[in-house]
Structures are given as C-alpha cells and as structure tokens.
N, C-alpha and C positions, 0 to 999 in steps of 0.2 A: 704393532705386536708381531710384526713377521720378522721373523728369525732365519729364513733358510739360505743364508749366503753361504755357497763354495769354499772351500775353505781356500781356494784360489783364488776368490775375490776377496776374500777376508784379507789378504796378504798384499793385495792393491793397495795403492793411498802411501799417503803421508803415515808414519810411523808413530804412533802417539805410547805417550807413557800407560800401560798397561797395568789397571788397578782390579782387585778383585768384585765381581759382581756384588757382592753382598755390602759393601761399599757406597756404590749406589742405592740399594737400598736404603742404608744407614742417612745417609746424604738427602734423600729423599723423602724420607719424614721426618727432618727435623722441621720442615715448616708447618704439621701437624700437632707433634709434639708442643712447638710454642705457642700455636693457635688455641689446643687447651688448655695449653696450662694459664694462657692471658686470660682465658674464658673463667677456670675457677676464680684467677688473681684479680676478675673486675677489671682488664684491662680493655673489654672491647668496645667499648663507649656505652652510648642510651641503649641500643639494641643486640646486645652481645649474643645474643641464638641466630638473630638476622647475618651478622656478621659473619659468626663462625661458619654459616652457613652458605655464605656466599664467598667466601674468602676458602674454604675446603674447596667449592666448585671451579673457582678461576684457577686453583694450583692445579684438577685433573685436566683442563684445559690447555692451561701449558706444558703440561706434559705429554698430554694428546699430541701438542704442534710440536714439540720434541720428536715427540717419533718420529711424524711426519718430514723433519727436517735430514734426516740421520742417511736417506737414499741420495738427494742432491747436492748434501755435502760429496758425499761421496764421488759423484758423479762428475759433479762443479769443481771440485779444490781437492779432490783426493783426500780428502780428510776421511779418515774411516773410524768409524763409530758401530759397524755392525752389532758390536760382540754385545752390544750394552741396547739393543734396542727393545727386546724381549726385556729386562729389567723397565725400563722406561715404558713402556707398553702398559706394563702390568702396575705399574708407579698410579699409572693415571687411571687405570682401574680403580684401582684401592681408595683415590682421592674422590672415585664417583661416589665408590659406595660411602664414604664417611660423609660424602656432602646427603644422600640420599639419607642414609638412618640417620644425620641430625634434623631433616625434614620429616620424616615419619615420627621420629620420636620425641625427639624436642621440639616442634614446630606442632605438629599435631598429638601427639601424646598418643599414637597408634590407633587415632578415632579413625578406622576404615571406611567410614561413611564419609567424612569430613574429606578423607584422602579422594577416594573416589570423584566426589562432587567436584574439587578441585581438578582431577584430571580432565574432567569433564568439563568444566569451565572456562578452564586457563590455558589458552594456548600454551604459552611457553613451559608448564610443567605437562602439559602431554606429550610436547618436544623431547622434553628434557627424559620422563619416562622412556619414550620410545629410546632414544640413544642409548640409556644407559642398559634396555636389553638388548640394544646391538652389541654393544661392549660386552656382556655378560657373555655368549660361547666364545668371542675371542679371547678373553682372560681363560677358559673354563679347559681350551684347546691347546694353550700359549706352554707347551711342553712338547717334548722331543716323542716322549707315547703316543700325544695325541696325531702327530706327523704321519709315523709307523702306521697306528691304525687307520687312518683317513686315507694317505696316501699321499705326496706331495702334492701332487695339484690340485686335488681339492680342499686340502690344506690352504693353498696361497688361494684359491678362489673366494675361498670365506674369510682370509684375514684381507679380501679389500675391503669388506664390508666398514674398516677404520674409515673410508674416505667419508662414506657416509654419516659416521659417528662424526667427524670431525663438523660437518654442515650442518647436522642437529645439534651439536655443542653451540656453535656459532649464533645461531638461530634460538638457543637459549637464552643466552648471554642477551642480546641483543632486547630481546623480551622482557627479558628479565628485569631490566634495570629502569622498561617504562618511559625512558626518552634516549635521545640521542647521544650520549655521552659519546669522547673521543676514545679512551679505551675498548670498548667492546668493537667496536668498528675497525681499530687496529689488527686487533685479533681475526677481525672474518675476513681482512685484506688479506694476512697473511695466511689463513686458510683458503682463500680462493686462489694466490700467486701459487701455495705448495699445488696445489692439485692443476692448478693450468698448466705449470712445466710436465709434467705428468702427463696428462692432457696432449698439450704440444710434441712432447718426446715420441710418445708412443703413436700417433697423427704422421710425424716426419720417419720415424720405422717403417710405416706401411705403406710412405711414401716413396722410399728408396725401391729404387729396379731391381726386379731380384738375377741373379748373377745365374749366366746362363751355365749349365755345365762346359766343359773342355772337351 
C-alpha cells in the first residue's frame, strides 16, 4: 500500500501503457463479482460458504503479493508499476474484508461467542485476525491526507507494517488448509524470496563505505 514514489522515480522504468486507476479497480473485482454470483447460481460445489470463503481470501493474498512484487519489478527490470500500487494495495484490503464478513456472517451468523471461542482456539483464525487489523490502518491511511497529516516518514514507517501482513497471510493459508498442499507453500516461498531481496538489498546498502567528502 505505499504509494510515495518521486515523481522522478515514477518516470524510471520501462514505459508501460498507461491505464486509468479506476480500471484496475474494475479489473479487480471481477473475480468477486463471479465468486457470488457462482455462489447464488450453485456453482461452488458441496461447500459453497467454505469455498467462497476461501477463494475471497486467496484473491486478497494475491494481491497482497502483488503489491509486494511492484518495488523489484521496478528495481530488477525497470518495469514501473508505481502509479497502480495504492490501488492493488487497497484491492487486497477489500478482498480481506469480504473473506472476513463471509466468516462472520455466513460461516457464523454473527454468533460473537462462537466467533471469539474460535479466535481463541484456532490458530490460524487468530493469525488471520491479527493480519487483517494490520491491514486495517494501512487501507485506513492509503491516501495522499493521510501522508500530509502524518508526515512522510511516518507514513512509510507504518505502511511496512504490509511485510508483516504479508507473513500472517502466509501463516494463514498454510493453517488453514490443515496439510501440506503445494499451493499455500508456493505462495509463502514467494513471500519469503519478496522480502529477502528486501532483506538482502537493504543489508548490502549499509554495507557499502560511505563516500568520504572532497
């Protein structure tokens, strides 16, 4: 969800076709849109609440690692993706919360005691909680106001908080599904490779001699 490239870095990169934000949006829930509408039309097999509801949660996940992916394009291949990351950001906001109220309200019918008992229980939905208020100030921030008033750098200090969401997404998923499958595991590869280049980059930064004056 960090949005604050230079408009001098924006300008770096590979040159891509230039599509309007709202675009992506559009683009962006059409894999919601057909998720319910399978859901009314009986398309989700035996467990259609189970499904939609895990099928909402693996889209905010990919979009998660979208974001995530959008700084080493950049970095790697000059491919520039800035202008669209705050959209993508907020993409996989939107897909937490529709995975989360199809849990609370189709899954448990807003029994608050049932809800709790589960947080309480189940690792992977207190994983899954915790993430999704990590996400919450960053959606809540992910505007150009919230910049002004906070101040840039504390601005960027609180939207690292995504790496962390990205490791409780991972850690969900992975729970979630109660064995080993090979997708969820691909997903937390590629969430530990985004964040180790990260990792490594910023490691060989503090490594470099710093350049004496003249």
């Amino acid at each position: 969800m960090q949005d604050r490239a230079s408009v001098q870095a924006a300008k770096k990169g590979f040159a891509l076709p230039q599509v309007p934000k709202i675009l992506v949006y559009i683009v962006g829930f059409i894999p919601a849109v057909w998720l319910f509408y399978a859901g009314i039309t009986d398309q989700l097999g035996a467990d259609p609440m189970r499904t939609l509801e895990q099928e909402l949660g693996e889209w905010a996940f990919r979009f998660l690692i979208a974001t995530l992916t959008i700084t080493p394009l950049r970095q790697l291949f000059s491919i520039n993706l800035l202008r669209y990351r705050r959209a993508i950001g907020l993409l996989a906001f939107y897909y937490a919360l529709l995975h989360l109220t199809t849990y609370l309200v189709l899954d448990q019918g807003l029994d608050f005691a049932a809800i709790g008992a589960d947080i309480v229980k189940r690792p992977y939905i207190t994983i899954g909680m915790a993430t999704f208020l990590i996400l919450l100030p960053l959606a809540i921030t992910s505007n150009n106001a919230a910049i002004r008033r906070m101040g840039g750098q504390a601005w960027a200090k609180l939207h690292k908080f995504v790496y962390l969401a990205a490791i409780g997404a991972a850690l969900h998923f992975i729970l979630v599904v109660k064995s080993w499958p090979l997708e969820p595991l691909i997903y937390a590869a590629i969430v530990a490779v985004l964040l180790g280049y990260r990792l490594v980059r910023r490691l060989g930064r503090k490594a470099e001699p710093r350049r004496r004056p003249a």
